[in-house]
C-alpha positions, 0 to 999 in steps of 0.5 A: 520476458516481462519488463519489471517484476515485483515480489508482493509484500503484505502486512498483517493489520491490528490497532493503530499503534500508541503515540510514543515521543520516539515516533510520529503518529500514524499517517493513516487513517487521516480522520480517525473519528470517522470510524474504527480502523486496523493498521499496518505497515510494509518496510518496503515494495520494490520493483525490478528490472526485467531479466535482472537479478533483483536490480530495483528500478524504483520503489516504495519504503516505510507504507502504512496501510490503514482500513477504516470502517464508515459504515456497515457496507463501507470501509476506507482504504488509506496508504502513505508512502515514500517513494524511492527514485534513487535507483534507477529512475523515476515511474508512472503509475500509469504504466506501473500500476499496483494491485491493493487486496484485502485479503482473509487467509487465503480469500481476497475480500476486496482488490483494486488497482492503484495507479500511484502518483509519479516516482520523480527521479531523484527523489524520495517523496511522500505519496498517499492513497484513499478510496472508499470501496464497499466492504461487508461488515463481516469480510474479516479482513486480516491483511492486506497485500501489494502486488505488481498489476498482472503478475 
């Protein structure tokens, strides 16, 4: 039996959304005039107990995923989240790392392992990510997915 389990969550990526009076700006792509960037946003990712019905062991809520384009072979990957340890306590990245994919339809252009900042217990604190991959022009990226490393 595995120690936790998630269910991945994906979101579909389009223009950064509008500024509007009701709502922040977006919090990613930190520098937007580096280059055009599609947006997304996951309402949740949690990850449960092992063996239980669905009890959450920690997470992370409101994720705005950004992919940004810096040049022809190279794009920017930008995720800002709040992390949730006000279920059953806190986590280690290091222990529960997550599996960023960019995907197209069913293919996986590009995928690699975030190991997230610390969840304290307690808390619910913002937490970001960026890292430059190298990405072909034409990989059509159309949504990007979170999933629990291994599963």
């Amino acid at each position: 039996m595995k120690s936790h389990y998630a269910y991945p969550q994906s979101c579909s990526l389009g223009p950064l959304p509008p500024r509007t009076p009701a709502r922040p700006d977006p919090q990613v792509p930190r520098e937007p005039k580096l280059g055009a960037a599609q947006w997304g946003m996951i309402g949740a990712f949690y990850v449960y107990v092992g063996g239980s019905r669905n009890d959450p062991a920690f997470g992370m809520f409101a994720i705005e995923i950004s992919l940004q384009r810096l040049s022809n072979q190279r794009a920017r990957v930008e995720i800002y989240a709040i992390a949730d340890g006000y279920q059953r306590g806190g986590a280690l990245g290091s222990q529960h790392p997550l599996t960023i994919s960019l995907k197209h339809g069913d293919r996986v252009a590009a995928s690699f392992v975030w190991l997230f900042p610390n969840i304290v217990d307690g808390v619910a604190d913002p937490m970001s990510f960026s890292r430059d991959i190298d990405l072909a022009q034409d990989a059509g990226v159309d949504r990007i997915e979170l999933a629990l490393a291994g599963d």
